[in-house]
C-alpha positions, 0 to 999 in steps of 0.5 A, spaced: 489 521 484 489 521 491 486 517 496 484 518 504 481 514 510 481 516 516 484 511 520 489 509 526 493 509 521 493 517 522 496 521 516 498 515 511 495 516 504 494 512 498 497 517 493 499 517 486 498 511 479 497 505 484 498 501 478 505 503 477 506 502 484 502 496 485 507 493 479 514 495 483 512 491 489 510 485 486 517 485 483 520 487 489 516 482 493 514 476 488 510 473 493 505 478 492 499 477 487 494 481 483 488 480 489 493 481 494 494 488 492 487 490 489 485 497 493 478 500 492 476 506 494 475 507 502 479 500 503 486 502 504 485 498 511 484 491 507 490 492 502 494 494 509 491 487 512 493 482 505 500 485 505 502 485 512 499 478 512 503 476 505 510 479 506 509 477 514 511 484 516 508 489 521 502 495 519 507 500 520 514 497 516 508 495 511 507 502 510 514 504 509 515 499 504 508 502 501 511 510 502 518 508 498 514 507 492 511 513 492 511 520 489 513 526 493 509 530 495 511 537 491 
């Protein structure tokens, strides 16, 4: 499943079983919850926002942290 939005932030796609990734994160970042990582088709701007606001982090490093957890790209 792969999931694009045309936005500032270029390239960035939601690729992959969010559900899985979703999971990682909240282990790797306990003060993350269920509504925070909630992602809706066309929303990825929302999920970025809530997440960068909950871990305290920049767009970008909040995508990089997002990036770890996924697939490569084959």
């Amino acid at each position: 499943m792969e999931h694009s939005n045309n936005s500032a932030d270029g390239s960035f796609k939601m690729i992959g079983n969010w559900e899985q990734q979703s999971n990682l994160l909240k282990e790797k970042f306990p003060q993350l919850t269920i509504s925070d990582l909630k992602f809706e088709d066309g929303k990825k701007n929302e999920l970025l926002t809530r997440v960068q606001e909950r871990l305290n982090k920049g767009r970008e490093e909040v995508i990089k942290i997002i990036r770890k957890g996924q697939p490569d790209k084959k």
